[in-house]
C-alpha positions as a printed Julia matrix, in Angstrom:
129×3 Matrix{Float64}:
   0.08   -0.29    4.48
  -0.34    0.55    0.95
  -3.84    1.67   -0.27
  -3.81   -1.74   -3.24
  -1.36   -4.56   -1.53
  -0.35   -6.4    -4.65
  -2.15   -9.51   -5.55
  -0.51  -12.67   -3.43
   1.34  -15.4    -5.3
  -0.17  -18.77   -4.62
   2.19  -19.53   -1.22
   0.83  -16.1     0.17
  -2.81  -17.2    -0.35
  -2.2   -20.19    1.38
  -0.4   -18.58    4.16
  -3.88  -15.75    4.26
  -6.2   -18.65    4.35
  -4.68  -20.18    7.52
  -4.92  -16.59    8.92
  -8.72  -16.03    7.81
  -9.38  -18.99    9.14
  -7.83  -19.2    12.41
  -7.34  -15.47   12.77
  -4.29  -13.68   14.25
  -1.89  -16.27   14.1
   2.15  -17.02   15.91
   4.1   -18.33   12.79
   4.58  -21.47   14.43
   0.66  -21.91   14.39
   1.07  -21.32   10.36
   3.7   -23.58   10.41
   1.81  -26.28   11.61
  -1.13  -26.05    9.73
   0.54  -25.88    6.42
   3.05  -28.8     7.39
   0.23  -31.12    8.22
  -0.4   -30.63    4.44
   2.97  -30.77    2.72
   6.14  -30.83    3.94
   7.5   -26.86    4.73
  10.39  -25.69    6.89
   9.4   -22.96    9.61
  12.3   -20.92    8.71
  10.18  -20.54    4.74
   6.94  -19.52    6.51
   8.72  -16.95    8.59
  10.45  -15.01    5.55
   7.01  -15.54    3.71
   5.06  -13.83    6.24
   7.75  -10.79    6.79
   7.67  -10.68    3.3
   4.01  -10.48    3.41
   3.96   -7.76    6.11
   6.67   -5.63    3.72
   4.24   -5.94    0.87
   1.05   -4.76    2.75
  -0.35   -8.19    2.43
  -0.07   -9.19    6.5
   0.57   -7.34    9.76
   2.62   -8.1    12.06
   2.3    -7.29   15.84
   5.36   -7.63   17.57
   3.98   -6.31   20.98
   4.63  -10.04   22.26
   7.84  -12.18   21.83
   6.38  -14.28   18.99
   5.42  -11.95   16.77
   1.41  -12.4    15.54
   0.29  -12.13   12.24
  -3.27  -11.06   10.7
  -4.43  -10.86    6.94
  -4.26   -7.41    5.57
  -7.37   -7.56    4.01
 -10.76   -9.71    4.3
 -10.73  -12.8     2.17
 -14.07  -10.86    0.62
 -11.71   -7.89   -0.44
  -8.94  -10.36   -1.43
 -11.11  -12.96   -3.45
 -12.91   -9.82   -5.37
  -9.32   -8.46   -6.0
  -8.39  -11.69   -7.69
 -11.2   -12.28   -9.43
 -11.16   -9.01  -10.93
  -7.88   -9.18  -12.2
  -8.48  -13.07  -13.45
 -12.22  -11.68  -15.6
  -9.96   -9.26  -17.28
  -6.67  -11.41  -17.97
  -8.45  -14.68  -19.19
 -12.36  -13.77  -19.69
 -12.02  -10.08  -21.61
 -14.37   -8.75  -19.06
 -17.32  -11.18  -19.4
 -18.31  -11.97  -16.25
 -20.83  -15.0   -18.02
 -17.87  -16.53  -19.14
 -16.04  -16.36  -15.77
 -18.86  -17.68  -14.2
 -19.49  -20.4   -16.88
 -15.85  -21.25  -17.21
 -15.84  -21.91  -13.0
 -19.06  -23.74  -12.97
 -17.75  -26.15  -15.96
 -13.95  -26.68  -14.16
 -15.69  -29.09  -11.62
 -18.87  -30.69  -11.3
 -21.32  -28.68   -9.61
 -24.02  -29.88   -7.31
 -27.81  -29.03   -7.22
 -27.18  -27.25   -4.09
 -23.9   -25.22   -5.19
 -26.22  -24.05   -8.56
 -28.99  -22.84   -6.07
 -26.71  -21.27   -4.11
 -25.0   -19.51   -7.28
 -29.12  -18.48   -8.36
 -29.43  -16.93   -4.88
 -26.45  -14.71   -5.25
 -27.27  -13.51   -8.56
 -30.8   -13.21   -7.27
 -29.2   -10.92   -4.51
 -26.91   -9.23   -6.78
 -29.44   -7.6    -8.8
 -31.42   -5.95   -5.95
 -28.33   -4.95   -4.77
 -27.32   -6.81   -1.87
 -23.58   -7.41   -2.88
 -21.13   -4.98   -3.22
């Protein structure tokens, strides 16, 4: 696996966020959760995912007959890897701005703004990495 997988196009993070959330994964069981969302062909999540495993995004285990499939990386690892790349491409590096310009795209609950003021809380005394 390469030390920096590239970043995934928008079909490979949906195909990582049925593995983070269900965890290793047949590509049948991908199959089925995406196609209870939109219609997809199992043949397309195959190639996706061996294209994923040949770009250091996914690994594949082939130990069994249907091969199983795992995220690469932690969803942590992947979001900050994203994130990173979107502060410098749209925001110029301001992370206010970032943070401003996510908080305005949707309307934010009381909750969602304490929880935001409890990770910056925990940022600064260094609990986040």
């Amino acid at each position: 696996m390469p030390s920096e997988p590239p970043k995934p196009t928008d079909a490979e993070l949906e195909i990582l966020c049925v593995l983070w959330s269900r965890g290793p994964s047949t590509v049948r069981a991908v199959h089925e959760v995406i196609a209870e969302r939109k219609p997809t062909q199992y043949t397309t999540v195959l190639k996706q995912l061996q294209v994923m495993a040949d770009k250091g995004i996914a690994q594949r285990d082939d130990a069994q007959r249907s091969h199983v499939y795992q995220a690469a990386r932690s969803r942590e690892w992947t979001q900050r890897q994203l994130a990173g790349d979107l502060l410098q491409r749209a925001f110029e590096g301001s992370a206010g701005s970032l943070v401003l310009g996510a908080l305005s795209a949707k309307k934010t609950s009381k909750r969602e703004l304490a929880e935001v003021r409890r990770m910056l809380d925990d940022y600064e005394k260094g609990l986040f990495r």
